[in-house]
C-alpha positions as CSV (number, residue, x, y, z in Angstrom):
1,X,65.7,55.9,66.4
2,X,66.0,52.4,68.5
3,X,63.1,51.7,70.2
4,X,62.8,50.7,73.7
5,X,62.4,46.6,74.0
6,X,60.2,44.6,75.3
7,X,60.3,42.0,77.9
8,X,58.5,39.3,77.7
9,X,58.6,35.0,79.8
10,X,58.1,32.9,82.3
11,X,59.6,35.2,85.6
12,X,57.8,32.5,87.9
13,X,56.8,35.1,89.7
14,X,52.9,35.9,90.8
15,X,51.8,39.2,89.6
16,X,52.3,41.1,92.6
17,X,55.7,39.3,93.7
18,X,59.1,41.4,93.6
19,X,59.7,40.8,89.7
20,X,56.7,42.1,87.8
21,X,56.8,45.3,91.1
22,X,60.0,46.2,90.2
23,X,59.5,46.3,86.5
24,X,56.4,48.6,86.7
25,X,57.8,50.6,89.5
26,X,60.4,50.8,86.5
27,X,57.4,51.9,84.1
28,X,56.7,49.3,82.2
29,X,53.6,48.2,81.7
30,X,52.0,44.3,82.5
31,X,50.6,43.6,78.6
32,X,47.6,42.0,80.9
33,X,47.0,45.1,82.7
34,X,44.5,46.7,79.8
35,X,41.2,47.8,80.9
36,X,39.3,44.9,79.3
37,X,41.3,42.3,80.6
38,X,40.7,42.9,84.3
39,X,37.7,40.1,85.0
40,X,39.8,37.9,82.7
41,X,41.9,35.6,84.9
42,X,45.3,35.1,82.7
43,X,46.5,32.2,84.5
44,X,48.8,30.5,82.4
45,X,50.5,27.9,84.9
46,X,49.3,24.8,87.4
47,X,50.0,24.9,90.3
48,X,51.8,21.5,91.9
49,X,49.9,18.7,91.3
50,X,48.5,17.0,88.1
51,X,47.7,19.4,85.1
52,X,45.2,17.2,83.4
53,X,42.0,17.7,83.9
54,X,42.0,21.0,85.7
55,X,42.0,24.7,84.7
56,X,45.5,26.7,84.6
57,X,45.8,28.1,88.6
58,X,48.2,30.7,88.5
59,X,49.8,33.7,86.0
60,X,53.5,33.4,85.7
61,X,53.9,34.4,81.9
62,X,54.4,38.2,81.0
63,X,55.0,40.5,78.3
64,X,56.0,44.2,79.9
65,X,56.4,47.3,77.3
66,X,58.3,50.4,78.2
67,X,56.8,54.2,77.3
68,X,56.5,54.5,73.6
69,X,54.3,51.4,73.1
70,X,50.6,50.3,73.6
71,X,49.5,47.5,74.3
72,X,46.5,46.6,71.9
73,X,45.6,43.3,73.1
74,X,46.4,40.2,75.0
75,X,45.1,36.6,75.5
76,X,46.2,33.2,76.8
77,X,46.0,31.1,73.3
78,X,44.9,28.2,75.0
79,X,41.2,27.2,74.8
80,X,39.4,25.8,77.6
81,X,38.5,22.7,75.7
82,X,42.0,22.4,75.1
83,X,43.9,22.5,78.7
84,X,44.2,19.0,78.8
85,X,46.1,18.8,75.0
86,X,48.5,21.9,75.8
87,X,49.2,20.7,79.8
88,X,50.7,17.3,78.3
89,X,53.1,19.4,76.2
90,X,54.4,22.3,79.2
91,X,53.3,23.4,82.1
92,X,52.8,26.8,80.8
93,X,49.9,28.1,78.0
94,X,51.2,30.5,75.5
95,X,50.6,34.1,76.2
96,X,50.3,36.5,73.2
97,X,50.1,40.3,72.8
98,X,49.4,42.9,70.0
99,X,51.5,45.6,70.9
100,X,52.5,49.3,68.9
101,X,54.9,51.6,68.7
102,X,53.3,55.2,70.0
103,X,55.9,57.6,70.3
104,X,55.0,60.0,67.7
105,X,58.5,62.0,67.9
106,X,60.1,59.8,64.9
């Protein structure tokens, strides 16, 4: 059977803007979007201005699934202590997620 992919980047798009709606108007789910993670900010971008020395403002970065897959868990793999170190390399933090294919009609 071929499983349904996943989509996963940098849409520059805010989490309510046209991109991630249309995807989960769609179905597919916003990896971020567990239970857990809803006091947890996600940002994973600055916005304009100088990176250094300030906290990430703003969640560009996504990983969607499709039915048939559950998200187990997500994170931002950036420490705090470490903004400064990762904003001199992008302007974006990596975003990771621990994902699993559900569907049990294989």
């Amino acid at each position: 059977m071929t499983r349904p992919p996943i989509i996963a980047g940098d849409f520059n798009d805010a989490p309510d803007g046209p991109g991630p709606a249309d995807l989960e108007a769609a179905g597919w789910v916003d990896a971020w979007k567990l239970e857990r993670l809803v006091d947890v900010d996600g940002s994973t971008n600055w916005t304009a201005g100088a990176r250094r020395g300030r906290p990430p403002t703003q969640r560009l970065d996504y990983v969607f699934v499709p039915a048939g897959w559950t998200v187990v868990d997500a994170a931002v793999l950036a420490p705090a202590e470490r903004f400064d170190w990762f904003a001199e390399r992008s302007d974006h933090l990596p975003l990771s997620a621990v994902i699993q294919w559900s569907r049990g009609d294989e």
